[in-house]
C-alpha positions in Angstrom: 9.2 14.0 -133.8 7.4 12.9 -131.0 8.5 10.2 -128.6 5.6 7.5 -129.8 6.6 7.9 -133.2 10.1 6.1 -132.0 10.2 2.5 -132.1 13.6 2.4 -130.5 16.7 4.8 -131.3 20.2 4.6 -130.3 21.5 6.0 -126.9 24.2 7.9 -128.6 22.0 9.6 -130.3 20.5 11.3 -127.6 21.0 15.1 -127.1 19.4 16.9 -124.3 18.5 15.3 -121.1 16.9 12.4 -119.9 14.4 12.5 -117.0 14.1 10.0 -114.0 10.7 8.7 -115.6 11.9 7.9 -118.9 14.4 5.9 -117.6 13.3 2.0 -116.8 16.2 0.8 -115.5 20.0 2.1 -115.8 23.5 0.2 -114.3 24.7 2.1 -111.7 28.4 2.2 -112.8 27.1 4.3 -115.4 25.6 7.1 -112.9 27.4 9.9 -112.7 27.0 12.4 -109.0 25.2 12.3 -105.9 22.2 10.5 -106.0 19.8 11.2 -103.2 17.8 8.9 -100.7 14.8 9.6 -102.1 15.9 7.9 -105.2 17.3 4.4 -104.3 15.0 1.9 -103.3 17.6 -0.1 -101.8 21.2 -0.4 -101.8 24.1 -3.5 -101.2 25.0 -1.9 -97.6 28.8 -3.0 -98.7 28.5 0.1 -101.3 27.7 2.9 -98.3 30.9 4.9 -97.6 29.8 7.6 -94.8 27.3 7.6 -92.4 24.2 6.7 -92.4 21.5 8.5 -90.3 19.0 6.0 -88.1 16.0 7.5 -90.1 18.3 6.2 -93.4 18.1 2.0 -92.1 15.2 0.0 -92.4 17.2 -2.9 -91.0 21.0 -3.4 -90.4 23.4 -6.8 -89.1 24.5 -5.9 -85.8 28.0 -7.2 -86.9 28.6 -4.4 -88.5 27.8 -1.8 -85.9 30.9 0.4 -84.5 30.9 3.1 -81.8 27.7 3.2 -79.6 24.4 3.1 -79.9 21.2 4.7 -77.6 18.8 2.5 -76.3 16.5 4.8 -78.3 18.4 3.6 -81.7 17.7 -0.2 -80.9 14.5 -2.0 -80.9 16.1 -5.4 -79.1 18.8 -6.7 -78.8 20.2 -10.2 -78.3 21.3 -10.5 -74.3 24.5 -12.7 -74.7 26.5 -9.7 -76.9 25.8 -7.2 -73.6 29.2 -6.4 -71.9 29.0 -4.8 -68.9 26.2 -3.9 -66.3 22.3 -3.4 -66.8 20.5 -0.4 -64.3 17.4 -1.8 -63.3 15.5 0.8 -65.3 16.6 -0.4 -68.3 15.3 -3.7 -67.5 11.4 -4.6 -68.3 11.0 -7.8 -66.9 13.6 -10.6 -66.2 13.2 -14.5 -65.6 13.6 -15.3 -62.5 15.5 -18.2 -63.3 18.4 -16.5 -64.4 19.3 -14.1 -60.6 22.2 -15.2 -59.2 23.0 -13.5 -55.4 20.3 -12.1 -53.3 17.4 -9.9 -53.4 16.4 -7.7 -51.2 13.1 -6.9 -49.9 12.9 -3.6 -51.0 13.5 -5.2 -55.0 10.2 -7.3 -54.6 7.3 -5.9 -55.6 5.3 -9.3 -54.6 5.9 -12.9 -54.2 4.3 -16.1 -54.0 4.2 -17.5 -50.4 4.8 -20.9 -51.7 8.2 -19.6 -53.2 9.5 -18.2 -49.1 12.0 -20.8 -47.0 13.5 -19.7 -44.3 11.5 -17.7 -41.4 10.1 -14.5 -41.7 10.1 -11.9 -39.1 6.9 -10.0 -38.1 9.0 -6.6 -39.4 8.7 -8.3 -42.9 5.3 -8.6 -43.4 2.6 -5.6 -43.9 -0.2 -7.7 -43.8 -1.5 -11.2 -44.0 -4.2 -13.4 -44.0 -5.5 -14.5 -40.3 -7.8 -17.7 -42.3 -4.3 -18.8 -43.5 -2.4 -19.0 -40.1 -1.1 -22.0 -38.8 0.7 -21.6 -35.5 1.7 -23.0 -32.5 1.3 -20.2 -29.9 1.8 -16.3 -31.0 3.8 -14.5 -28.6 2.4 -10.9 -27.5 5.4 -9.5 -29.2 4.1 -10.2 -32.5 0.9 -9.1 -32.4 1.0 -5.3 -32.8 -2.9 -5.6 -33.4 -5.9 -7.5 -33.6 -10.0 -6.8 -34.2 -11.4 -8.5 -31.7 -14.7 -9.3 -33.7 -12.4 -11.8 -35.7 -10.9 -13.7 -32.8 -11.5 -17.4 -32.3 -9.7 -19.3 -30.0 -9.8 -21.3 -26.8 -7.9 -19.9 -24.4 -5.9 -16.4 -23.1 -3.6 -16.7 -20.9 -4.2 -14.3 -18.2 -0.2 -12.2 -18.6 -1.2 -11.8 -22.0 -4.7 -9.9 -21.1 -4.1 -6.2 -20.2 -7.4 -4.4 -20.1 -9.9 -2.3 -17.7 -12.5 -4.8 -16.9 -14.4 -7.7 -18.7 -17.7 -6.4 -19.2 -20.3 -9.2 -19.1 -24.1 -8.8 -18.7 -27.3 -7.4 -20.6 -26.0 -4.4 -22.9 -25.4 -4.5 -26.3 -21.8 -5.8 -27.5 -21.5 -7.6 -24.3 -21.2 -11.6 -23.3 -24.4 -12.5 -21.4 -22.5 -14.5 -19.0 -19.4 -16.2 -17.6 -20.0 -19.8 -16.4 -17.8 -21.9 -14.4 -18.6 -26.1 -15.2 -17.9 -29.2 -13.2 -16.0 -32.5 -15.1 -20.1 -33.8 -15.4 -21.2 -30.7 -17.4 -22.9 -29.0 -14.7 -22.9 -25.7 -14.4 -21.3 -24.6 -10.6 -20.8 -20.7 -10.7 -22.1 -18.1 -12.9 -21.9 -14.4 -13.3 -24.0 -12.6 -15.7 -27.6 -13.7 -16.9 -28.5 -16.3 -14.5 -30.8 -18.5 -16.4 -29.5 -21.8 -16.4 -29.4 -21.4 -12.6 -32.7 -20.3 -12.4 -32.9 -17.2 -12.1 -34.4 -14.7 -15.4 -32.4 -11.8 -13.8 -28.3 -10.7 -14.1 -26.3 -11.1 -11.1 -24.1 -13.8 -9.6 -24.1 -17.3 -8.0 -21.7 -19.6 -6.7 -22.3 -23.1 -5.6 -18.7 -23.8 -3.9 -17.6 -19.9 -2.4 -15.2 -19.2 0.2 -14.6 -15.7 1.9 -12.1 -14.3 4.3 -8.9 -16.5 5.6 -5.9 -17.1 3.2 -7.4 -19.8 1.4 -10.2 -21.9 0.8 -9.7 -24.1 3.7 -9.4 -21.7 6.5 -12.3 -19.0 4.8 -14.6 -17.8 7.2 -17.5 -17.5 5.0 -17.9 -20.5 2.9 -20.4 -23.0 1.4 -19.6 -27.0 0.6 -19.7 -28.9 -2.8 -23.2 -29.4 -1.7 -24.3 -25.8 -0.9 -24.3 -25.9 2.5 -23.6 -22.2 4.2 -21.3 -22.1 7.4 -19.6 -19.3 9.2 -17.0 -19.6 11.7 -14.1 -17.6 13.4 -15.6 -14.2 11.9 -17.2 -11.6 13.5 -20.8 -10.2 12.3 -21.9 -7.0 12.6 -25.5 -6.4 11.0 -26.3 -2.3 11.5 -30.5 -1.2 10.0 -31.0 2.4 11.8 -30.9 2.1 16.0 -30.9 -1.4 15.7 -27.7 -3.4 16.3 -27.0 -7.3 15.6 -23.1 -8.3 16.3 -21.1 -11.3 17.6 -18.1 -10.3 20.1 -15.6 -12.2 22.2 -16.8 -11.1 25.6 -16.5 -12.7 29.6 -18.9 -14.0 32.1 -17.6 -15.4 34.7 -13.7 -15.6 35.8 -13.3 -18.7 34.4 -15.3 -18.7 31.1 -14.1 -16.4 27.7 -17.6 -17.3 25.3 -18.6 -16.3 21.6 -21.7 -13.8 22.3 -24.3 -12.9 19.4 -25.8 -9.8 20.6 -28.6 -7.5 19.9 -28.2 -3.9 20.6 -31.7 -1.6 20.5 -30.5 1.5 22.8 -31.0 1.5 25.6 -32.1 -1.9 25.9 -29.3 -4.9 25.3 -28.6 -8.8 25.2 -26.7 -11.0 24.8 -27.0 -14.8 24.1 -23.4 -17.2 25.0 -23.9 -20.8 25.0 -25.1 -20.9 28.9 -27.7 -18.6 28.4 -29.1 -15.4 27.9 -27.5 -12.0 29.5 -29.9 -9.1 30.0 -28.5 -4.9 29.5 -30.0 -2.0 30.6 -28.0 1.2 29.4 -25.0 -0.2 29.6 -25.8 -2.1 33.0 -26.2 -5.8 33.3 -29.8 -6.0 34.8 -30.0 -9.9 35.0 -29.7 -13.3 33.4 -31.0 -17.1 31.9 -27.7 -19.0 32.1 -26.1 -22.5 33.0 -24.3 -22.0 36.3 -20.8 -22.0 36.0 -20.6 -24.6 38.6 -22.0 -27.2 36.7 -25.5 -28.9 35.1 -27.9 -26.0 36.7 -29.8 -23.3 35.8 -29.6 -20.1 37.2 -32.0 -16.9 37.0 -30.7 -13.5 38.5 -32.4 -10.1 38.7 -30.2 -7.0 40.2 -31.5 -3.6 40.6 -29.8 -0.8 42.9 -32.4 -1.8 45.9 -31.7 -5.5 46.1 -30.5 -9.0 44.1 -32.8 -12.4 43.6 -31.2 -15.5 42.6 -32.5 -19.1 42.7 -30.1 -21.2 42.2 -30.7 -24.5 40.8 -26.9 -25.8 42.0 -28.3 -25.2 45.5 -31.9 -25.5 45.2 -32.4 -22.1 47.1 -33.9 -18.6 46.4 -32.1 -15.5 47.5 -34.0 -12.2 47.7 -32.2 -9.3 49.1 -35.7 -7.2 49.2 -37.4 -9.7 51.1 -40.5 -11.5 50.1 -44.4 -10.7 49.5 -47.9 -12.6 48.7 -51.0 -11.2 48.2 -49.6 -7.4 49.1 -48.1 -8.5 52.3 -44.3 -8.6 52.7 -42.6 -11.4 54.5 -38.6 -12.0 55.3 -36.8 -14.9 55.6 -33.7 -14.8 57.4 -31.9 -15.4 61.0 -31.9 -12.0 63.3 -30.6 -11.4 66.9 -31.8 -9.8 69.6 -30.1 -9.5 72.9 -28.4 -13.1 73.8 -31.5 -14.5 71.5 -31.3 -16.0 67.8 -34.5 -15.6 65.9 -35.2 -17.9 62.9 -37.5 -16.3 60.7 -39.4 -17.7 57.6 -41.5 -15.7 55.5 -41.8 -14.1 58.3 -43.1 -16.8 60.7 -40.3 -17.9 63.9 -39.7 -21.3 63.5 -37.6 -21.3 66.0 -35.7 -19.0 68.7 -31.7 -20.8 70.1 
């Protein structure tokens, strides 16, 4: 008979074998041997006597777990039933929150700024924003570098530059100028392009500049606050090819140590002193223009090897060891003896015999 010709018939009846798909449903007390994995759909997990494999649970009540499990066997797992210590690789991410102790720099990946109390040593930080800087002085300690394209600031002090030179002037990359000012604006000194002094050139100017001495106040060279040039106390020596223009402590007379400015053209030579004027000839004086030493008169002397001329405005006389001549015709003036006789002789007329 075939098996839709049965309404229903009655399980004892049945010889042979039933398959799994003519069964609809069947109480499991009645099953008898091993039934496989494959067949059970699910199963009260108070029934399981063995093991189960992790491929075998969909889902299991951690309650009932005993011996250990991988961190390969479990998808998560609730953080108050961990005993014992957690390596940082096994940790994803943490709340912050919850870190008790310290950290050290080396477990920070990044940080907010806002987050840091405390102070931070230069040692700590790789690098950091110059815009966001707010600082009293940096020390030359803490720089350890610096592009100098980015620098803004008012002052250096000068132990903290260390450099060649400061290159100033009309190449490229360089400051046009370095100006000094006065407390009204004004510009006093400049080095560099020399414009606002009034000059379209590069060079230097200064309108207060001392030179020489120890100090300002003793300089040898210098100029006043209103540009005035003075010079004392120094001696000048201006050299262009045979020509020679010098100042030099020299003596005129025994009583008398005078400042001279003289001009050397070889062989000839003079020298002006404040009485005068002092004439060379090869290294010999050949005459002079001078006050007499003696007091409010002037004096003109000629010397040669033959003879000497003076007048003498002291003594209102006129000396001339060669004699005297007019017209081509020599005279003397002098007093001359001859015999027991005195004869008084001007240019070269007796005026009178004692």
């Amino acid at each position: 008979m075939s098996f839709y010709n049965i309404g229903r018939v009655s399980a004892t009846s049945i010889v042979g074998l039933i398959v799994a798909a003519q069964i609809g449903s069947v109480n499991a007390t009645s099953i008898v041997g091993a039934i496989q994995a494959g067949q059970i759909t699910s199963v009260t997990a108070g029934q399981i006597t063995g093991t189960l494999t992790a491929s075998q649970i969909q889902s299991i009540t951690a309650g009932q777990i005993t011996g250990q499990l991988t961190s390969g066997q479990i998808a998560s797992v609730n953080a108050s039933t961990i005993v014992g210590q957690i390596a940082a690789t096994q940790i994803s991410t943490v709340n912050a929150s919850a870190i008790q102790g310290t950290i050290s720099a080396g477990q920070i990946a990044s940080i907010s700024a806002g987050q840091i109390t405390g102070t931070l040593a230069y040692t700590q930080i790789g690098t950091i924003n110059a815009a966001t800087i707010t600082i009293g002085q940096l020390q030359d300690s803490q720089i350890a570098g610096m592009n100098g394209a980015k620098l803004s600031i008012g002052s250096v002090a000068s132990d903290k530059f260390n450099g060649y030179s400061i290159d100033v002037g009309g190449l490229g990359n360089m400051p046009g100028r370095i100006r000094v000012f006065s407390n009204t604006g004004a510009v006093v000194a400049q080095m560099g392009y020399l414009g606002e002094v009034g000059a379209g050139a590069y060079g230097g100017w200064f309108q207060v500049f001392g030179a020489g001495g120890t100090a300002y106040s003793n300089a040898n060279i210098y100029t006043d606050t209103s540009g005035n040039l003075f010079v004392k106390n120094a001696n000048i020596d201006i050299l262009n090819g045979s020509f020679h223009l010098y100042t030099s402590q020299q003596t005129f007379d025994p009583s008398t140590s005078l400042m001279a400015l003289r001009s050397d053209a070889s062989p000839d030579s003079c020298s002006f002193i404040a009485r005068g004027l002092v004439f060379y000839y090869g290294g010999s004086k050949i005459g002079s223009l001078v006050r007499s030493p003696g007091g409010a008169w002037l004096e003109l002397e000629c010397s040669n090897s033959g003879g000497y001329v003076l007048i003498s405005g002291q003594t209102g006389t006129v000396r001339a060891d060669g004699g005297f001549s007019t017209a081509g015709l020599q005279g003397v003036t002098g007093t001359f003896v001859a015999g027991s006789q005195t004869i008084h002789v001007t240019r070269g007329i007796i005026t009178g015999i004692g």
